[in-house]
C-alpha positions as CSV (number, residue, x, y, z in Angstrom):
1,X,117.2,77.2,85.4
2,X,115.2,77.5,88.8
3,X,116.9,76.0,92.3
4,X,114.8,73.8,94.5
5,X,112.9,75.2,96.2
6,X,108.9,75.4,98.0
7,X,107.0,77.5,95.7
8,X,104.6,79.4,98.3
9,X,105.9,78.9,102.2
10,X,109.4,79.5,103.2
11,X,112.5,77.2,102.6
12,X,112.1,75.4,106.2
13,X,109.2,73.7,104.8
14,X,111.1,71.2,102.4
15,X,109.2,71.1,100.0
16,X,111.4,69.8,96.2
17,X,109.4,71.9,93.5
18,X,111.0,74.3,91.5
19,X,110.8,77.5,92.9
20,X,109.7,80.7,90.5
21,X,111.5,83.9,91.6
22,X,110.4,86.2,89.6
23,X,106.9,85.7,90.5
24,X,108.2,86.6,94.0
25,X,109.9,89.3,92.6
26,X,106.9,90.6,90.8
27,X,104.5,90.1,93.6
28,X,107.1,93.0,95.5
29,X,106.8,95.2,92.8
30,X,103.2,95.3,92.3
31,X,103.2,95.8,96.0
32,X,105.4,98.8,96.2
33,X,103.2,100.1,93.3
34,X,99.9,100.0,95.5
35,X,101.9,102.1,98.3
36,X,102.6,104.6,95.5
37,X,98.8,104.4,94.4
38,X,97.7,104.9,97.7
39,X,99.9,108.0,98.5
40,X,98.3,109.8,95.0
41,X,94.5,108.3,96.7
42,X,95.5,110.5,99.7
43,X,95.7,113.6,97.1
44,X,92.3,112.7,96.0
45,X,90.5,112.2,99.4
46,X,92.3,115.8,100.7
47,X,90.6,117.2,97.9
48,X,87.0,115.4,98.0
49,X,87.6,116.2,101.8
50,X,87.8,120.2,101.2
51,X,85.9,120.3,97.4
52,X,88.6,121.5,95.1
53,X,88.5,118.7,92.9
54,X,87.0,115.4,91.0
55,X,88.9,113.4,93.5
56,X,90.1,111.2,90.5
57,X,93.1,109.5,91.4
58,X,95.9,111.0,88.2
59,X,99.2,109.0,89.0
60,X,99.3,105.3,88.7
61,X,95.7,105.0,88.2
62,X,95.0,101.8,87.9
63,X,97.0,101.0,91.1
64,X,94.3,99.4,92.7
65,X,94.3,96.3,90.2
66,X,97.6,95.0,91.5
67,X,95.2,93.4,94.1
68,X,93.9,91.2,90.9
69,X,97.5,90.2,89.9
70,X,97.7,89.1,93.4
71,X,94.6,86.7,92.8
72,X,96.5,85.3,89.5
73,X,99.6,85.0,91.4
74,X,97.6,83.3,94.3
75,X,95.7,80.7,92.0
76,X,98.9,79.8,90.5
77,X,100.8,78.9,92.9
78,X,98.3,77.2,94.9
79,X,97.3,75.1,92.2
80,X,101.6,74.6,91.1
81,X,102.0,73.7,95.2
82,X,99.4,71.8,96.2
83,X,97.3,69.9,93.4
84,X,99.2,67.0,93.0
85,X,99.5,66.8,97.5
86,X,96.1,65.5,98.0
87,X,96.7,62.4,98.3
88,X,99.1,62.7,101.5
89,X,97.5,65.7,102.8
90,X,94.3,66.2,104.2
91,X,92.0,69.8,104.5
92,X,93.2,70.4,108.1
93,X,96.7,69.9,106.7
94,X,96.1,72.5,104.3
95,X,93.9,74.9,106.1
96,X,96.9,74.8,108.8
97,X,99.7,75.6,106.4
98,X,97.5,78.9,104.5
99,X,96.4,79.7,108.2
100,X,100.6,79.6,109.2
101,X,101.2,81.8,106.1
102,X,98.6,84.6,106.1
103,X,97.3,84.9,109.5
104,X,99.9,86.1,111.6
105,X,101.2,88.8,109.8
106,X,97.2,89.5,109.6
107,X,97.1,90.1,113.3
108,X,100.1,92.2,113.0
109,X,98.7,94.2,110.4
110,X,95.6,94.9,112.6
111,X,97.6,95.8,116.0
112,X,99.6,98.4,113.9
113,X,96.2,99.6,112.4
114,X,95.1,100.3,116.5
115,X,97.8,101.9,116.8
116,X,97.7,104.3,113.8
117,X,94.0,104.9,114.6
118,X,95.2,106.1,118.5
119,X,98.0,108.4,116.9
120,X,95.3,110.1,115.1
121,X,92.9,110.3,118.3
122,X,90.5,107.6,116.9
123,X,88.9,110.1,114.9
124,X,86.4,109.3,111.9
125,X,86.2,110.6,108.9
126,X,83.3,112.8,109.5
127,X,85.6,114.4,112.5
128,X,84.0,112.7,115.4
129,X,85.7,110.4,117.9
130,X,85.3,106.5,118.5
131,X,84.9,105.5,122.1
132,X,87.5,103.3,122.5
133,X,85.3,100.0,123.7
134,X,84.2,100.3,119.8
135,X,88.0,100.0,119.0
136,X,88.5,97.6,120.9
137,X,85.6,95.2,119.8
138,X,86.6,96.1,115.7
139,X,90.1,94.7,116.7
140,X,88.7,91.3,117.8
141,X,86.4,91.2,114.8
142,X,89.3,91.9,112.2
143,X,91.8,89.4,114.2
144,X,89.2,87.1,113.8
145,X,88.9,88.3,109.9
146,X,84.8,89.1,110.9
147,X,84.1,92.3,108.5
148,X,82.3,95.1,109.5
149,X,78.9,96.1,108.8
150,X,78.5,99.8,106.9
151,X,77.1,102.4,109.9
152,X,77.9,99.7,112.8
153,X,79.6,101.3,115.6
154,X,82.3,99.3,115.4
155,X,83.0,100.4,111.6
156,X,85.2,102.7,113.8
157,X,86.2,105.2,110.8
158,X,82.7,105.6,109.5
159,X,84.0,105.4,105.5
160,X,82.3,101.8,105.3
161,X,85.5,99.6,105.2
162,X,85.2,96.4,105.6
163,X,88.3,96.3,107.9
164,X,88.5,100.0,109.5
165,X,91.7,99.7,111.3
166,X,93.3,98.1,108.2
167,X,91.3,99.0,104.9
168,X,93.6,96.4,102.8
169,X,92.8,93.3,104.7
170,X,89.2,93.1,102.7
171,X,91.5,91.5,99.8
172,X,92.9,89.0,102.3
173,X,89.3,88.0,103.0
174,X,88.7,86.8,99.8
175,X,91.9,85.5,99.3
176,X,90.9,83.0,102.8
177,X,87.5,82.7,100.4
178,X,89.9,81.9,97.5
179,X,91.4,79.0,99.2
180,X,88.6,77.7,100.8
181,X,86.8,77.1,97.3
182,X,90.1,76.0,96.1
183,X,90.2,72.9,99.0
184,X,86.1,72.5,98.9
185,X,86.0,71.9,94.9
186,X,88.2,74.1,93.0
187,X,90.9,71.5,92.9
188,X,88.5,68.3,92.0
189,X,88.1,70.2,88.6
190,X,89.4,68.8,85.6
191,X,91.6,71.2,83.5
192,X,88.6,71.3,80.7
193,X,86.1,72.0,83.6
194,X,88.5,74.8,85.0
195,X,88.6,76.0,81.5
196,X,84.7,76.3,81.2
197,X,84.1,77.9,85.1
198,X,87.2,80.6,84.0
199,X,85.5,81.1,81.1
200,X,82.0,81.5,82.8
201,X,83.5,83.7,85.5
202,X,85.3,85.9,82.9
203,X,81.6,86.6,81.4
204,X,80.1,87.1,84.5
205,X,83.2,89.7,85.4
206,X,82.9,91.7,82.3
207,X,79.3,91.9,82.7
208,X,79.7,93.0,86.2
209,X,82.2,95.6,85.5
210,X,82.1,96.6,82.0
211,X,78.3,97.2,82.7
212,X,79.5,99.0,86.0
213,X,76.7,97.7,87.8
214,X,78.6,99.2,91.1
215,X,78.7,102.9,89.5
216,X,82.3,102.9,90.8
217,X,83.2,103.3,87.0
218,X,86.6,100.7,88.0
219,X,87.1,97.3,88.9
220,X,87.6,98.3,92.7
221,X,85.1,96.7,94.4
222,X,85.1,94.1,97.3
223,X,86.4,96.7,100.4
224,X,83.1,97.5,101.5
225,X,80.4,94.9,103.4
226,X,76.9,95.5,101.2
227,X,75.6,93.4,98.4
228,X,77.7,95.1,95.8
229,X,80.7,94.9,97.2
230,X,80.5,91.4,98.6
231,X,79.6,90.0,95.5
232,X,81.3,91.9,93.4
233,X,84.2,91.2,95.2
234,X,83.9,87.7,95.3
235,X,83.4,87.9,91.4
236,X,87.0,89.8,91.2
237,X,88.7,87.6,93.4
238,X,87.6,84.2,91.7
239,X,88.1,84.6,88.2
240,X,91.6,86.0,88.5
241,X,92.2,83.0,90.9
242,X,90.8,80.6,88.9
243,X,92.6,82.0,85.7
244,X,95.8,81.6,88.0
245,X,94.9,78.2,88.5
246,X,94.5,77.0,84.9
247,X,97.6,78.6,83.9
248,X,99.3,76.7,86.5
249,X,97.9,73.4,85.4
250,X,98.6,74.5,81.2
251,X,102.1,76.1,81.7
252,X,105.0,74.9,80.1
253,X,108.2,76.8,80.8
254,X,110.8,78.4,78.1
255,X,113.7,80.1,79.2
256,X,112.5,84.1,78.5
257,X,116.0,86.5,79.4
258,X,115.5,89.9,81.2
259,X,111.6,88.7,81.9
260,X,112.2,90.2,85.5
261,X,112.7,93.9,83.8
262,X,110.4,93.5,80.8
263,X,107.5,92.6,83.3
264,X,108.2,95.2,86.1
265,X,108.4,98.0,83.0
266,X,105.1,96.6,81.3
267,X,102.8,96.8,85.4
268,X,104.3,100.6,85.9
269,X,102.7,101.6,82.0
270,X,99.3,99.5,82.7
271,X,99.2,101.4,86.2
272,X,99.5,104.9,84.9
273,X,97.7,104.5,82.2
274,X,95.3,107.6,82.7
275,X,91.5,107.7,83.7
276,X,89.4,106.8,80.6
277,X,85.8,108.3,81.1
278,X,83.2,106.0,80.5
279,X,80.9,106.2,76.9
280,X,77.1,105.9,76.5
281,X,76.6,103.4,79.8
282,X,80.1,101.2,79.4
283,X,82.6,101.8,81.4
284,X,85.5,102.0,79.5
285,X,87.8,102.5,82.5
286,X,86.4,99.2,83.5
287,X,86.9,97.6,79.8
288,X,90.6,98.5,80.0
289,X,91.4,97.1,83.5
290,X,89.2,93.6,82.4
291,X,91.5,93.5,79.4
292,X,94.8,93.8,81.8
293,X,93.1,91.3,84.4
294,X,91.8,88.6,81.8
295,X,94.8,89.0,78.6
296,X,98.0,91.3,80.0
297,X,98.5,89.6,83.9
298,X,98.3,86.0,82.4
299,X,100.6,87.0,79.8
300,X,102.9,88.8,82.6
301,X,102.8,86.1,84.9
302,X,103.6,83.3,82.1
303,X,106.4,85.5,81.3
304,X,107.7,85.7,84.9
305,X,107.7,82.1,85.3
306,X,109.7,81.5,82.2
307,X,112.3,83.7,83.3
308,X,115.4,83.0,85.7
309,X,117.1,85.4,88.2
310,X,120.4,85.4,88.7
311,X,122.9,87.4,90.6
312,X,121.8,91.0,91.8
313,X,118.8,90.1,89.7
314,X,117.7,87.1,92.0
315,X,118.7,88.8,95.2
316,X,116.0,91.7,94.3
317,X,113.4,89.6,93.7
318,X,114.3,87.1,97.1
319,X,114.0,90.4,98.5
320,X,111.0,91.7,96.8
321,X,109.2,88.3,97.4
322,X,109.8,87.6,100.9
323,X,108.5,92.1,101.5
324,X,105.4,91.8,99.6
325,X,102.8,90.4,102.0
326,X,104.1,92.3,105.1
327,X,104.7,95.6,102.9
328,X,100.9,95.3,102.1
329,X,99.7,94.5,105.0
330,X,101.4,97.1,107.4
331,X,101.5,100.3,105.0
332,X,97.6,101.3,104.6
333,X,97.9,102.4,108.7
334,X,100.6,104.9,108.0
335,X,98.8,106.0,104.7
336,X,95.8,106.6,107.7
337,X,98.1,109.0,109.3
338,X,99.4,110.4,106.3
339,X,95.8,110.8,104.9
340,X,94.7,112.8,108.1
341,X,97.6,115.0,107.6
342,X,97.0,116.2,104.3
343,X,93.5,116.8,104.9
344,X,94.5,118.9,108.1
345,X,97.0,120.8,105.9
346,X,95.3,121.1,102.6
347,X,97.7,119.7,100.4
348,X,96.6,118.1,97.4
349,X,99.6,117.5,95.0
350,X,102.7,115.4,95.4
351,X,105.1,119.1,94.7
352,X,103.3,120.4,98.1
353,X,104.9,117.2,100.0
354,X,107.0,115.4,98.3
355,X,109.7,115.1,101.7
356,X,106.7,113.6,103.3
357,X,105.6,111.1,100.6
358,X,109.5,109.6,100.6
359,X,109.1,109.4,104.4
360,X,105.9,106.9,103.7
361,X,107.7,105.1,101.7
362,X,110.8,104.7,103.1
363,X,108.7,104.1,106.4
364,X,106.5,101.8,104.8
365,X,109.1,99.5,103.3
366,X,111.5,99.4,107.0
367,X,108.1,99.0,109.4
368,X,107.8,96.0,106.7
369,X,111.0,94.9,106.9
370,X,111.1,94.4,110.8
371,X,108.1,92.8,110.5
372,X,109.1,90.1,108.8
373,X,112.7,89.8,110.0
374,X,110.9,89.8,113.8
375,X,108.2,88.8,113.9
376,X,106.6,86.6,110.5
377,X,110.0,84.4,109.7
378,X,110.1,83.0,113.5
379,X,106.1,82.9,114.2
380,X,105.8,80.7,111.0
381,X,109.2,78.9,111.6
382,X,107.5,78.4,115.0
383,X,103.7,77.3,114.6
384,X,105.5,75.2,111.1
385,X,107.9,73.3,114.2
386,X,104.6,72.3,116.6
387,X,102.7,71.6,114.2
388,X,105.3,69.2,112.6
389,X,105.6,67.7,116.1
């Protein structure tokens, strides 16, 4: 059913597991769905910006929770790829092949967010301008994956991001998080000890969120450097992970036809599922995304494993697969630009610039696409050759 392949880093690493696909696949999708998210966020910031709306975001919503399918995705095959290596592989060994994978198209992501900020005149968000010594310290910080402090002046956009020159990268610091508890004592659990800390971080999540103890009325949390957001992010990231994990150690494969379609159609409904106001102190909006996190992205990701890809089918997802990380890491800087334009131009709905919006895409997916063609294949191939040496 599935061709031998490494499950997580390229083919060049030859590694003999089974290779899931579709989880590729469904790791592009989700990620093409965040740029669309983000484009109908840039509707809602032009209109908080001028006052002529809620600044709800009314397409694709819930957008924002593909980051948690990401966790799942991440705990899975982490756990699928390396629990069984530890024996032959030590915590340098595996702190140099995540480091290989994530970090240089992390530094990428950064130098392209420099440059977006420039295009723009390094202006913040409250119309002032950053000196550009402050630029040039945040890009050290973020290449070095240091967040920013809220109201430093090297939070060079002054909206409190954790990462100002590339707002995305917070979920990239707690994936690095992620996989350090993952080497540290994560994988020493037994599967009935995973079971109870999944359990016991799914309680403290829906307490968390349900409650909205953030007042953000959503599950999106994490992108900002104060109490709330550090441990609330930290909460999001590491029961989706760990749920990732157990279903990684539990699964047992059935051959599932057209799982590829059937989960791609069932991540665009639970994204645009409206905004659902909250009720007498529960969030409900929050209720809804813990019940996609915690029942639906198990379920989808269970499915995706027990399907095959074949064909056009399994050229769409190599394809989707392989985009994914860059496509997520290089589009928020052109959503920056974009952003400032409709602001400048008062545009708040997609009718007013819908020429425009394909151009982010379409610019979004090739800036991507060179990336990794460039730049990310040969810089892994590369550091994977010396450190093989």
């Amino acid at each position: 059913m599935k061709q031998p392949e490494q499950t997580i880093e390229p083919t060049y690493f030859t590694d003999t597991k089974p290779h899931y696909e579709l989880l590729d696949g469904l790791r592009g999708v989700a990620a093409i769905l965040v740029v669309i998210y983000h484009i109908f966020e840039g509707f809602a910031f032009a209109q908080t910006a001028d006052g002529v709306g809620s600044g709800i975001i009314t397409t694709l919503n819930h957008g924002h929770i593909a980051v948690d399918l990401f966790f799942i995705l991440s705990g899975f095959v982490i756990s699928y790829a390396y629990d069984d290596r530890w024996g032959t592989m030590s915590l340098k060994d595996f702190f140099k092949r995540r480091l290989i994978r994530l970090h240089p198209m992390l530094l990428m992501g950064v130098s392209i967010g420099v440059i977006a900020f420039i295009i723009v005149g390094c202006e913040r968000w409250d119309g002032s301008t950053t000196p550009m010594h402050h630029v040039l310290f945040a890009i050290i910080l973020s290449m070095c994956m240091i967040p920013a402090i809220p109201g430093a002046q090297y939070e060079v956009r002054g909206n409190g991001e954790m990462f100002p020159l590339n707002g995305p990268i917070w979920s990239l610091f707690f994936e690095y998080i992620g996989n350090i508890c993952y080497a540290l004592f994560m994988r020493r659990m037994s599967t009935k000890i995973l079971l109870l800390f999944t359990v016991l971080l799914g309680i403290t999540h829906a307490w968390f969120f349900i409650g909205d103890a953030s007042g953000y009325d959503m599950i999106g949390v994490g992108w900002r450097l104060d109490t709330i957001n550090f441990w609330g992010g930290f909460i999001r990231m590491l029961f989706p992970f760990s749920m990732g994990m157990l279903l990684a150690r539990t699964f047992r494969p059935r051959e599932v036809k057209g799982a590829f379609w059937i989960c791609t159609s069932a991540l665009i409904a639970l994204f645009a599922m409206p905004y659902i106001p909250s009720n007498s102190g529960i969030s409900i909006n929050s209720l809804y995304e813990f019940i996609c996190i915690a029942c639906i992205f198990p379920a989808i990701v269970w499915l995706g494993a027990c399907g095959s890809a074949k064909g056009l089918t399994n050229r769409v997802n190599r394809f989707l697969g392989e985009l994914s990380y860059p496509l997520y890491i290089v589009h928020y800087p052109i959503m920056y630009i974009f952003y400032a334009w409709l602001i400048k131009n008062d545009i708040y709905i997609l009718r007013d610039c819908w020429s425009a919006t394909l151009l982010v895409i379409a610019s979004s997916i090739t800036l991507a696409y060179l990336c990794l063609k460039l730049y990310d294949r040969p810089i892994r191939k590369f550091l994977t050759s010396a450190k093989t040496r």
